[in-house]
LOGUDREN-332866 format. One record per atom (N, C-alpha, C, O, CB): residue number from 0; residue in three letters; chain; x, y, z. Coordinates in steps of 0.02 Angstrom, whole numbers, plus 50000, padded with zeros to 5 digits. Glycine has a CB too. Layout:
N
lumke k NUM; r ALA; c A; xx X; yy Y; zz Z $
...
REM end
This chain:
69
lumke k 0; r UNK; c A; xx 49899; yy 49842; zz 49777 $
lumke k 0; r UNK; c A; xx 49888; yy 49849; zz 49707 $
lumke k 0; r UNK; c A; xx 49902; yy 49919; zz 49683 $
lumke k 0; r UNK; c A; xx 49909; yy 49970; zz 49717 $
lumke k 0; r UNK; c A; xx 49819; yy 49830; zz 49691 $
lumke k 1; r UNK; c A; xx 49905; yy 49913; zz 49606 $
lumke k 1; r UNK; c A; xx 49934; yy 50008; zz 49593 $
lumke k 1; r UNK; c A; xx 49846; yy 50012; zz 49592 $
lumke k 1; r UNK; c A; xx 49808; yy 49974; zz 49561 $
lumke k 1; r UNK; c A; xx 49999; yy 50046; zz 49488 $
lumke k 2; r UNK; c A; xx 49833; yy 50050; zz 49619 $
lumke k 2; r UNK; c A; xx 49762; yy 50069; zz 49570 $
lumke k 2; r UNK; c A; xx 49754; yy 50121; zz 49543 $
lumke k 2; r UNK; c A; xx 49696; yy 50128; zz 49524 $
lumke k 2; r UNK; c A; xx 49702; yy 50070; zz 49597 $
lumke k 3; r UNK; c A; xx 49779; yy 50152; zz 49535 $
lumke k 3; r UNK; c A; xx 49780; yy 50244; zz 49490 $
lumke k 3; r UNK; c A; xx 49716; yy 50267; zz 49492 $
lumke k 3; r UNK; c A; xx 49678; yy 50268; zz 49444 $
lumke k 3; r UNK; c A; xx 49801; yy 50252; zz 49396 $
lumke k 4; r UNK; c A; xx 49701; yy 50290; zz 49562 $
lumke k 4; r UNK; c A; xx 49650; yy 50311; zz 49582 $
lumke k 4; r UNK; c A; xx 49628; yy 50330; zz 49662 $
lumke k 4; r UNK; c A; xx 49616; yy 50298; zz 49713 $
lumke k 4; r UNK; c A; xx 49618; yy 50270; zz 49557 $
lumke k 5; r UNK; c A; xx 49630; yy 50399; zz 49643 $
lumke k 5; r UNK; c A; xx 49641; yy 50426; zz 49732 $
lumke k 5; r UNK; c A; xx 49564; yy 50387; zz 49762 $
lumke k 5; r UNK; c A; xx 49521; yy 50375; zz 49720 $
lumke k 5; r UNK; c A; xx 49640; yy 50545; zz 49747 $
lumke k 6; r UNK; c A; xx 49553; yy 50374; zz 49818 $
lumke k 6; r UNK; c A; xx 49505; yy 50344; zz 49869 $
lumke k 6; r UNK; c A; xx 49496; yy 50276; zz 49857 $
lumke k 6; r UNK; c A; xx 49451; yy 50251; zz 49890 $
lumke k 6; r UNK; c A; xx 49440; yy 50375; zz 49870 $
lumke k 7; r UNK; c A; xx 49534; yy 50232; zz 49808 $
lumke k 7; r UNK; c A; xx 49490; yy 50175; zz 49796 $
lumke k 7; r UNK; c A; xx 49516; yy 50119; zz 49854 $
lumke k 7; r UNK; c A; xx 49495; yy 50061; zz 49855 $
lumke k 7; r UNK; c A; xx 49498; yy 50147; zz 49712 $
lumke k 8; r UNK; c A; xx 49567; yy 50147; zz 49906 $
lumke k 8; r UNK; c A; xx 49591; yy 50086; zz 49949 $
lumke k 8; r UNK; c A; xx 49518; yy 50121; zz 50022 $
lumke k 8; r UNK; c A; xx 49509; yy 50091; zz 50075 $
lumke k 8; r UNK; c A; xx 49714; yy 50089; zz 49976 $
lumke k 9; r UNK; c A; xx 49486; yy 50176; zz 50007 $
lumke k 9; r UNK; c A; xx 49442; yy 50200; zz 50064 $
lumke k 9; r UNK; c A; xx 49382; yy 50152; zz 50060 $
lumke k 9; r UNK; c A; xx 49352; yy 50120; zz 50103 $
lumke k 9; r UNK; c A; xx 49419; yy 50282; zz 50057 $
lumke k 10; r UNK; c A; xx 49376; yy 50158; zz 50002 $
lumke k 10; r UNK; c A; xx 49335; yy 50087; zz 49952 $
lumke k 10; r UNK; c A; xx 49325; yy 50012; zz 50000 $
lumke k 10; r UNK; c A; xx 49276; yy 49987; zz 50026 $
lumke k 10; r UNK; c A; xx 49400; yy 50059; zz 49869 $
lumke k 11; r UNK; c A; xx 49391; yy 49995; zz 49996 $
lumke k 11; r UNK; c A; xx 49407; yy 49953; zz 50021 $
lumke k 11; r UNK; c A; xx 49391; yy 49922; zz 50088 $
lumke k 11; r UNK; c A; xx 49368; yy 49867; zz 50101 $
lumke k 11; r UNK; c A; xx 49448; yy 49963; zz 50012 $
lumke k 12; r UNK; c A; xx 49410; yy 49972; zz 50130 $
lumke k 12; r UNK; c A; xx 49435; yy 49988; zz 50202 $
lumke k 12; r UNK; c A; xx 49366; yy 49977; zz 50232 $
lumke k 12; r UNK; c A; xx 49359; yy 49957; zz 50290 $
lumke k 12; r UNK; c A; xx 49471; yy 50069; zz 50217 $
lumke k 13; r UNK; c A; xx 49308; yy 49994; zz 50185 $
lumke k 13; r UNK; c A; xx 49218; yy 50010; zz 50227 $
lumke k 13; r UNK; c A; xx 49204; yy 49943; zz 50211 $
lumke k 13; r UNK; c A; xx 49155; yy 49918; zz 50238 $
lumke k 13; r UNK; c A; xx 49146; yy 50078; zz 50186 $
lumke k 14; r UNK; c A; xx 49247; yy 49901; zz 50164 $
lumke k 14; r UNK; c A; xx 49208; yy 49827; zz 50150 $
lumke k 14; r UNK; c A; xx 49251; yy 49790; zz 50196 $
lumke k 14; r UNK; c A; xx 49258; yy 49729; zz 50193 $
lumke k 14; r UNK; c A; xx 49208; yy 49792; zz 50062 $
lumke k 15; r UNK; c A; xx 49277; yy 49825; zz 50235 $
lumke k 15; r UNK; c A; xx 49329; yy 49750; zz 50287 $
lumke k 15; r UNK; c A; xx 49406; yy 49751; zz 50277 $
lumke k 15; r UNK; c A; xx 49444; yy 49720; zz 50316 $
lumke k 15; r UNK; c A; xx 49308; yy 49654; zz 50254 $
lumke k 16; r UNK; c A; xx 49422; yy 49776; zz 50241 $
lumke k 16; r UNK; c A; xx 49517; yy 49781; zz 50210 $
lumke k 16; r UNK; c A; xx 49532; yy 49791; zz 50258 $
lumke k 16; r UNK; c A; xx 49492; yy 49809; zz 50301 $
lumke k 16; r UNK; c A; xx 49556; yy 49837; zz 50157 $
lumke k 17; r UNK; c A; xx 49605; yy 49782; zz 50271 $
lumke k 17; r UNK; c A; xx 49640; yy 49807; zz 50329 $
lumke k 17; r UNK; c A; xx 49691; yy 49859; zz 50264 $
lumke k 17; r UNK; c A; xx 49707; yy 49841; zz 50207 $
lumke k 17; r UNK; c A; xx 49685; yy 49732; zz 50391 $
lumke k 18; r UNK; c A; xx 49704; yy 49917; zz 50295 $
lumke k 18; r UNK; c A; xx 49732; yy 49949; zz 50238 $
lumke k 18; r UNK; c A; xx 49820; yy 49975; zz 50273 $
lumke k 18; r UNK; c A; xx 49830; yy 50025; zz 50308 $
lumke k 18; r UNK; c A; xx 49670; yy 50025; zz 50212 $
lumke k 19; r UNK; c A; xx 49882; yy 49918; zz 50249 $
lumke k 19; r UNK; c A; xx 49930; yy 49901; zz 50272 $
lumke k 19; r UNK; c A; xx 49978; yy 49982; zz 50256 $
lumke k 19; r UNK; c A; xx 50004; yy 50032; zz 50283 $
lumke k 19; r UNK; c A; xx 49951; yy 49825; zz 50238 $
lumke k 20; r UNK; c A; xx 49969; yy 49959; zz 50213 $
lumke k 20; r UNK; c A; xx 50017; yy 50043; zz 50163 $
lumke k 20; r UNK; c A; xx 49987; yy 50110; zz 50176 $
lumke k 20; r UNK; c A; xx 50015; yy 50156; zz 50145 $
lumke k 20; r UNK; c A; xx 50010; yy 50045; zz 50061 $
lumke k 21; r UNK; c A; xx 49935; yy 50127; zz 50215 $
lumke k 21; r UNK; c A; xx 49895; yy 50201; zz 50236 $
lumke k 21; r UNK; c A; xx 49944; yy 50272; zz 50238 $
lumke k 21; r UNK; c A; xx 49939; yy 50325; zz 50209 $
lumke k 21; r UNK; c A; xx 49862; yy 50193; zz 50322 $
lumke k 22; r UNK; c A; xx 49994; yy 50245; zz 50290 $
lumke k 22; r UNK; c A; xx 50039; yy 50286; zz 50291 $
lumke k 22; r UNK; c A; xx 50099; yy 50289; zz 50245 $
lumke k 22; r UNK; c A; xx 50126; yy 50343; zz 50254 $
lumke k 22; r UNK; c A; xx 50054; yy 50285; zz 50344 $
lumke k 23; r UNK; c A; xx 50125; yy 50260; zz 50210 $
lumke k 23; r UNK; c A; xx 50166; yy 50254; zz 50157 $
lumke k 23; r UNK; c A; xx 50193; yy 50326; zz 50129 $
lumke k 23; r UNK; c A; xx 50251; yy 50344; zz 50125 $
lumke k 23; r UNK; c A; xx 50129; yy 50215; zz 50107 $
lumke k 24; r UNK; c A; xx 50130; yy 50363; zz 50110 $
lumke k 24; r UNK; c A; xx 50136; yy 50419; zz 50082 $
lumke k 24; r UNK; c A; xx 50149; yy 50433; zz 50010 $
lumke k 24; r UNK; c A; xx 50164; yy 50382; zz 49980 $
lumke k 24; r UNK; c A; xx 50175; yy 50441; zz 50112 $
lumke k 25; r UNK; c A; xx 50147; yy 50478; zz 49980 $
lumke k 25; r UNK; c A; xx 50158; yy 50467; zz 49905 $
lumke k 25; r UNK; c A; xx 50192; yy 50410; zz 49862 $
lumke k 25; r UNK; c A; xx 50252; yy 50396; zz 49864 $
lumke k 25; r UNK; c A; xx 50190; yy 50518; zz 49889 $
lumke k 26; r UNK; c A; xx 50147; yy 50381; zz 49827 $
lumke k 26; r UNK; c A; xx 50190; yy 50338; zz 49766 $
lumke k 26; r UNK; c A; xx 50196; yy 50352; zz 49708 $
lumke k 26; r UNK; c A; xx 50224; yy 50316; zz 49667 $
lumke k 26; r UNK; c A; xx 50171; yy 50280; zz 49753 $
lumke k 27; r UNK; c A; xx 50175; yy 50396; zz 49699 $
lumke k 27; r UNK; c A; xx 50171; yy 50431; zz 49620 $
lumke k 27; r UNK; c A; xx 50168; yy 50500; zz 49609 $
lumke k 27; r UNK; c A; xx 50115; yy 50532; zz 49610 $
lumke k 27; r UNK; c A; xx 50111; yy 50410; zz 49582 $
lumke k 28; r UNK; c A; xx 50230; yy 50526; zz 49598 $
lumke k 28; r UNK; c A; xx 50205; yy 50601; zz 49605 $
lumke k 28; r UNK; c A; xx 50183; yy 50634; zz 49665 $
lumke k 28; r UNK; c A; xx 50224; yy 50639; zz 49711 $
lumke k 28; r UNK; c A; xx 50153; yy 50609; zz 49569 $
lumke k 29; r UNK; c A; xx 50106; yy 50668; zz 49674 $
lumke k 29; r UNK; c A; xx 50089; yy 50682; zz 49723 $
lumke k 29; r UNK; c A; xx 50034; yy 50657; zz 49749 $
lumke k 29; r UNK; c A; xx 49998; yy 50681; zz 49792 $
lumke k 29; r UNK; c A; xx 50091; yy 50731; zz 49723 $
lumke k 30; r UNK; c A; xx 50028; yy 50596; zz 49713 $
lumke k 30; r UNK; c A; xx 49973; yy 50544; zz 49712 $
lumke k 30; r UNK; c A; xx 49995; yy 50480; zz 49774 $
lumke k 30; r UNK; c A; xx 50054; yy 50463; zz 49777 $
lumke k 30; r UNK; c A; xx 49967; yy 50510; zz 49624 $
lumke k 31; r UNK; c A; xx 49967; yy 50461; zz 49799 $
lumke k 31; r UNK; c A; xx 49975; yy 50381; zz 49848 $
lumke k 31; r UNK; c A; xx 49914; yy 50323; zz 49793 $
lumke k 31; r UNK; c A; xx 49854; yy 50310; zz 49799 $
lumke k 31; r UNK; c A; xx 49929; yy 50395; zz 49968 $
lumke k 32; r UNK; c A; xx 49949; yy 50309; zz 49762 $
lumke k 32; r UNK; c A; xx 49889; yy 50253; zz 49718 $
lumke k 32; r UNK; c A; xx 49916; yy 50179; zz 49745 $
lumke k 32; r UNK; c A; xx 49878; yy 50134; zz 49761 $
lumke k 32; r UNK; c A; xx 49896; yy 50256; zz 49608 $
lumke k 33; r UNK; c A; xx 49974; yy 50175; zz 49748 $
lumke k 33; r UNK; c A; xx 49997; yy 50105; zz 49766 $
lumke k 33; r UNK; c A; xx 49975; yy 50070; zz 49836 $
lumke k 33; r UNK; c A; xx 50002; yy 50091; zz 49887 $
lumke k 33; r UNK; c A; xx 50072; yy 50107; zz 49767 $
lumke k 34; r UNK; c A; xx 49935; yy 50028; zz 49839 $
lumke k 34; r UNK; c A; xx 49925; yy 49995; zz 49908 $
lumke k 34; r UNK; c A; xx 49923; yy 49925; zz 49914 $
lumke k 34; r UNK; c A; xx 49907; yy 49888; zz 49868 $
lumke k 34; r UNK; c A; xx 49868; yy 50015; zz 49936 $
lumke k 35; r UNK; c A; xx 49939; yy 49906; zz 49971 $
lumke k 35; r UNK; c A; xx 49958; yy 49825; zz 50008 $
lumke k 35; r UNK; c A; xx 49886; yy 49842; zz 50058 $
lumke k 35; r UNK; c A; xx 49890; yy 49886; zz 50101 $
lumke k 35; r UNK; c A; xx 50061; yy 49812; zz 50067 $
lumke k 36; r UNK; c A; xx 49819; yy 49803; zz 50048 $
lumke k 36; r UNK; c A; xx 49752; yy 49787; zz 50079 $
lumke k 36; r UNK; c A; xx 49738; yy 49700; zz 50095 $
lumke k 36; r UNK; c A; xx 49735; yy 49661; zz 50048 $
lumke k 36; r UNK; c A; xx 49691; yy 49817; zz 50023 $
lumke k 37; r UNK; c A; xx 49733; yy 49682; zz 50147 $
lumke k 37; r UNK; c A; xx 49703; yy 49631; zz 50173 $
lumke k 37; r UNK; c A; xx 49645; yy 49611; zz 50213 $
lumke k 37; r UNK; c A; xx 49627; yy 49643; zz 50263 $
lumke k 37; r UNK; c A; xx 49735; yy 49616; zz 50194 $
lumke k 38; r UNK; c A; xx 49613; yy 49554; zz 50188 $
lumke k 38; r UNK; c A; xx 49554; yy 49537; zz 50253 $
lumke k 38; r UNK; c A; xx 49560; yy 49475; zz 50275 $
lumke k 38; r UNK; c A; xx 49564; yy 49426; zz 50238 $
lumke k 38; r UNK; c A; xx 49474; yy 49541; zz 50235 $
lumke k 39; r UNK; c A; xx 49563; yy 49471; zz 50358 $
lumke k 39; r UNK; c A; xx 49537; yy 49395; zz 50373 $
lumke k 39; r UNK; c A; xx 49633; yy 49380; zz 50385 $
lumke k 39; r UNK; c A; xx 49648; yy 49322; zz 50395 $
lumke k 39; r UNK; c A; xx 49479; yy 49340; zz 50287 $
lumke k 40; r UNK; c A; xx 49693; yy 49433; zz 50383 $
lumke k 40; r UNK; c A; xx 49756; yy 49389; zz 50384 $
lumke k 40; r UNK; c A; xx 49765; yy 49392; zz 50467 $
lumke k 40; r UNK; c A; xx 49768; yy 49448; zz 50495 $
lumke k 40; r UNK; c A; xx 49829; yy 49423; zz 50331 $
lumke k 41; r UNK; c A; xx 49768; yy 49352; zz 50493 $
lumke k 41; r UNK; c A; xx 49776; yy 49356; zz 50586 $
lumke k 41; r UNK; c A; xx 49871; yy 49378; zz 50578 $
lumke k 41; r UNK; c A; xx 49906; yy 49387; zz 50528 $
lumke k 41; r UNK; c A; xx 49755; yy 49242; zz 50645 $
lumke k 42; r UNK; c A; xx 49887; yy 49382; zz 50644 $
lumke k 42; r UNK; c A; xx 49949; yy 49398; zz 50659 $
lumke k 42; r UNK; c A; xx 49948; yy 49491; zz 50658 $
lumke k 42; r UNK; c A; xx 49903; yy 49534; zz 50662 $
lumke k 42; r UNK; c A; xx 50002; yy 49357; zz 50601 $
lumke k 43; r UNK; c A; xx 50032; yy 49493; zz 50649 $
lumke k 43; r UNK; c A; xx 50067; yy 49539; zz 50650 $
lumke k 43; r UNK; c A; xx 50088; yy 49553; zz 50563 $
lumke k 43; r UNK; c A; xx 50081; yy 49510; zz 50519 $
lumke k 43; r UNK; c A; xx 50122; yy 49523; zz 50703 $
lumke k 44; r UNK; c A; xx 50114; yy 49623; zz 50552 $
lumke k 44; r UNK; c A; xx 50115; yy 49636; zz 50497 $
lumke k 44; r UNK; c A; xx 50173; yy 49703; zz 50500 $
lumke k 44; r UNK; c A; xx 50194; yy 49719; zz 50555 $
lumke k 44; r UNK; c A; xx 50041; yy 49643; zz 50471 $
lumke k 45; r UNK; c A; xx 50194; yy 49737; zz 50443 $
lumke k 45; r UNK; c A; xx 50255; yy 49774; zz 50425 $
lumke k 45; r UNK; c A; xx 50242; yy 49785; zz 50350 $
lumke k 45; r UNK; c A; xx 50244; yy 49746; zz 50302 $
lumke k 45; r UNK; c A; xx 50326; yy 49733; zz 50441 $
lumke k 46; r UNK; c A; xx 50227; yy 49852; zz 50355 $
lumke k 46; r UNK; c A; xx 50231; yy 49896; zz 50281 $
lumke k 46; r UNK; c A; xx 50282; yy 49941; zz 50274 $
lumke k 46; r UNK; c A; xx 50322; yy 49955; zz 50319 $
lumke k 46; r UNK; c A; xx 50169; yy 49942; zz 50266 $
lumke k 47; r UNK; c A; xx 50283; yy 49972; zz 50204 $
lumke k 47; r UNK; c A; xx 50333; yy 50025; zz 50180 $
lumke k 47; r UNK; c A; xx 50354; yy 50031; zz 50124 $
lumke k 47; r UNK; c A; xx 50387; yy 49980; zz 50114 $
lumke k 47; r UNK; c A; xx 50383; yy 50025; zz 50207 $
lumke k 48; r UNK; c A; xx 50356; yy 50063; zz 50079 $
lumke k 48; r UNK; c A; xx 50363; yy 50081; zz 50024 $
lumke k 48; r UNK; c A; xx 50478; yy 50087; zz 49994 $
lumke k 48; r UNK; c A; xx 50529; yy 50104; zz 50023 $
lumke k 48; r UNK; c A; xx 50308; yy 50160; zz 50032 $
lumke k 49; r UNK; c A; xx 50465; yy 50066; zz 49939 $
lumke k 49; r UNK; c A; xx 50547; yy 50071; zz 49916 $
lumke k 49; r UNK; c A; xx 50569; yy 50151; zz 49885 $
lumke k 49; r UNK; c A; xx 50554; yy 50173; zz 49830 $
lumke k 49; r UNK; c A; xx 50562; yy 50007; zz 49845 $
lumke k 50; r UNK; c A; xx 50609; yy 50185; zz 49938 $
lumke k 50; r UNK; c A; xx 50618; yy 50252; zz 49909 $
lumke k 50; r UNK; c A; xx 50633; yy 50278; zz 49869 $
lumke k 50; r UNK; c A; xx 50624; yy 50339; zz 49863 $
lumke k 50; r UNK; c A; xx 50637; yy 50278; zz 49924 $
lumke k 51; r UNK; c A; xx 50674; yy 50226; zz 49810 $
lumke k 51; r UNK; c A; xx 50690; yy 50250; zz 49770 $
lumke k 51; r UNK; c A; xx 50683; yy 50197; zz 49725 $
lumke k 51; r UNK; c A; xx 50692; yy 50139; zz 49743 $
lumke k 51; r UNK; c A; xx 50740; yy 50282; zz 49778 $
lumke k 52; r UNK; c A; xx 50662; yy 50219; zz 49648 $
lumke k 52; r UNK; c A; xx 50636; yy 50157; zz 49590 $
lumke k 52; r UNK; c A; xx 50695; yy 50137; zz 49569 $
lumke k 52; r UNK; c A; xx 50716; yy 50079; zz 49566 $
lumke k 52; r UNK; c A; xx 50588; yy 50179; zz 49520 $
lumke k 53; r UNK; c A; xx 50724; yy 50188; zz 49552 $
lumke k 53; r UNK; c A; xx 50806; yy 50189; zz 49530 $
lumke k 53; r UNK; c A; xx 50766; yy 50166; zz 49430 $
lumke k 53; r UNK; c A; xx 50785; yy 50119; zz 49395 $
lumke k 53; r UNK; c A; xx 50881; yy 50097; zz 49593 $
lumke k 54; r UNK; c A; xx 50721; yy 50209; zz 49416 $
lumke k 54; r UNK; c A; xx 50719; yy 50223; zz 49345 $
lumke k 54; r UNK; c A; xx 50674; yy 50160; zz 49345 $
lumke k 54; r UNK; c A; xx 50648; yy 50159; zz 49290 $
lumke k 54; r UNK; c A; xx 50794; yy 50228; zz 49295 $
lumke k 55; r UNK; c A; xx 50657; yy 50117; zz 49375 $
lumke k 55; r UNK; c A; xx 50628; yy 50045; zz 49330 $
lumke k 55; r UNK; c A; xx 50547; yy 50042; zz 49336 $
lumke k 55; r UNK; c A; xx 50513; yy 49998; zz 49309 $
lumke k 55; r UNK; c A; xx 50663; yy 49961; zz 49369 $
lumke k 56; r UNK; c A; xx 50513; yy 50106; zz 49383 $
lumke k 56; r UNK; c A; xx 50463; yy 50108; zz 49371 $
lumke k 56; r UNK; c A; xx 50452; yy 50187; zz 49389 $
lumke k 56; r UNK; c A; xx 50497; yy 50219; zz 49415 $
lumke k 56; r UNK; c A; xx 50429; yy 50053; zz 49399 $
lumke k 57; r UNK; c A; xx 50374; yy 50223; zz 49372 $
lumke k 57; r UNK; c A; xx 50361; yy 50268; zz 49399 $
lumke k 57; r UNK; c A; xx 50328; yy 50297; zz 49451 $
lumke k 57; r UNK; c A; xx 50316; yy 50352; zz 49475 $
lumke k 57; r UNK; c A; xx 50352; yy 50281; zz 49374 $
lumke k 58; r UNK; c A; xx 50314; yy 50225; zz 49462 $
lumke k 58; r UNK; c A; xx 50286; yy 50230; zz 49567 $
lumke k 58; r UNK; c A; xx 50361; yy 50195; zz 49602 $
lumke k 58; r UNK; c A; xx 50414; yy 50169; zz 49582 $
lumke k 58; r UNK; c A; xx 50185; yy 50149; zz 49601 $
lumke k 59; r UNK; c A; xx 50331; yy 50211; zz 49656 $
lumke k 59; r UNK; c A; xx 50369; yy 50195; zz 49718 $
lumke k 59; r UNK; c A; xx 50345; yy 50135; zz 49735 $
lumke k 59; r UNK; c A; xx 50284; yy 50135; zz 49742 $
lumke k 59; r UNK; c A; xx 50364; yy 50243; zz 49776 $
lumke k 60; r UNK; c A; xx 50379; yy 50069; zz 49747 $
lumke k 60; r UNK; c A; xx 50347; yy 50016; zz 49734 $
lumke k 60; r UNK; c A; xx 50341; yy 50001; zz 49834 $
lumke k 60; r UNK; c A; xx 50384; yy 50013; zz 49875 $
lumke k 60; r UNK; c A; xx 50397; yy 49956; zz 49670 $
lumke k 61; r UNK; c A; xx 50264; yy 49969; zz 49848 $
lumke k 61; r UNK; c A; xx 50239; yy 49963; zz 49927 $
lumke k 61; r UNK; c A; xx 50240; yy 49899; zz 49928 $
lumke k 61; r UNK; c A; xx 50225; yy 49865; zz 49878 $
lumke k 61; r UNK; c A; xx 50165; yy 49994; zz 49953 $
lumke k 62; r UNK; c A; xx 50261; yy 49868; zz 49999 $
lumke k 62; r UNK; c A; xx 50272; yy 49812; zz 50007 $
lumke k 62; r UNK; c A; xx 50239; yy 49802; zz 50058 $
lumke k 62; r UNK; c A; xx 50219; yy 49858; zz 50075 $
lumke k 62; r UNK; c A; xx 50328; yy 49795; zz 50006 $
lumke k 63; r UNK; c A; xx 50215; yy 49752; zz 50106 $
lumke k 63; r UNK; c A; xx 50198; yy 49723; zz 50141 $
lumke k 63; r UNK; c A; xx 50230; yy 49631; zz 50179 $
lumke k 63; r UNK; c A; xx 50241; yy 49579; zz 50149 $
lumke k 63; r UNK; c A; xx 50146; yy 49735; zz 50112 $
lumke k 64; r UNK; c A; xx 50235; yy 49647; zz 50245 $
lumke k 64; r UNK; c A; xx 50264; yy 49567; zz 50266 $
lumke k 64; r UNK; c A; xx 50230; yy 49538; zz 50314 $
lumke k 64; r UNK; c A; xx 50251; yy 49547; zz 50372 $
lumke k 64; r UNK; c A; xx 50336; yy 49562; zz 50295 $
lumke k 65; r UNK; c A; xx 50177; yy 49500; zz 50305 $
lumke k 65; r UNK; c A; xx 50127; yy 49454; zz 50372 $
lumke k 65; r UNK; c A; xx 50173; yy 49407; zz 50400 $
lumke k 65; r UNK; c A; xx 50217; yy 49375; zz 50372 $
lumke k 65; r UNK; c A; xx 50053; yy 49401; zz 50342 $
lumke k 66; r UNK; c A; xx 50155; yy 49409; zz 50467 $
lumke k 66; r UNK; c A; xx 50174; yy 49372; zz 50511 $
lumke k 66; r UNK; c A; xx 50243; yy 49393; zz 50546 $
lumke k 66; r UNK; c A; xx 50281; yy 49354; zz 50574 $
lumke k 66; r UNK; c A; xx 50172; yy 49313; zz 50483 $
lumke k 67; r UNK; c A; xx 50253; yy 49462; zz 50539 $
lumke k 67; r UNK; c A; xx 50323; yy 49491; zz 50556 $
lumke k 67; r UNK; c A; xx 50301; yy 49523; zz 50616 $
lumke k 67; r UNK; c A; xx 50241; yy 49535; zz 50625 $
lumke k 67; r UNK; c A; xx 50360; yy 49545; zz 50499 $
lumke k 68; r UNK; c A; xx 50338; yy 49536; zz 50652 $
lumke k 68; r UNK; c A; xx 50325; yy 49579; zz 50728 $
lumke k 68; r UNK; c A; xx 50352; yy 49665; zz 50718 $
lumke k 68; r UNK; c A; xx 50348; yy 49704; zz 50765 $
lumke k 68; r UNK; c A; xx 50386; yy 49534; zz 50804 $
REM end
């Protein structure tokens, strides 16, 4: 989710999240607000952020893929 708000995926993380996007690194500026959080998904998983918006937004848009190796 974007949440425009530094700590709110730490928020998350103490209620059970699995927090996919952690390392991602900045999505906004010098901000990381954008995150991919799950609970309860079994398997394997694959994050990462799109490096470049190419103008169509002003974050860096984070993705996430369950069940990927």
């Amino acid at each position: 989710g974007d949440f425009n708000r530094r700590g709110a995926a730490q928020v998350l993380v103490r209620a059970g999240f699995e927090w996919h996007t952690r390392r991602v690194g900045r999505t906004h500026h010098v901000w990381s607000f954008d995150h991919v959080l799950s609970r309860g998904l079994p398997g394997a998983w694959r994050a990462g952020a799109v490096r470049e918006a190419l103008s169509a937004s002003d974050h860096r848009a984070v993705w996430a893929r369950f069940g990927a190796a």
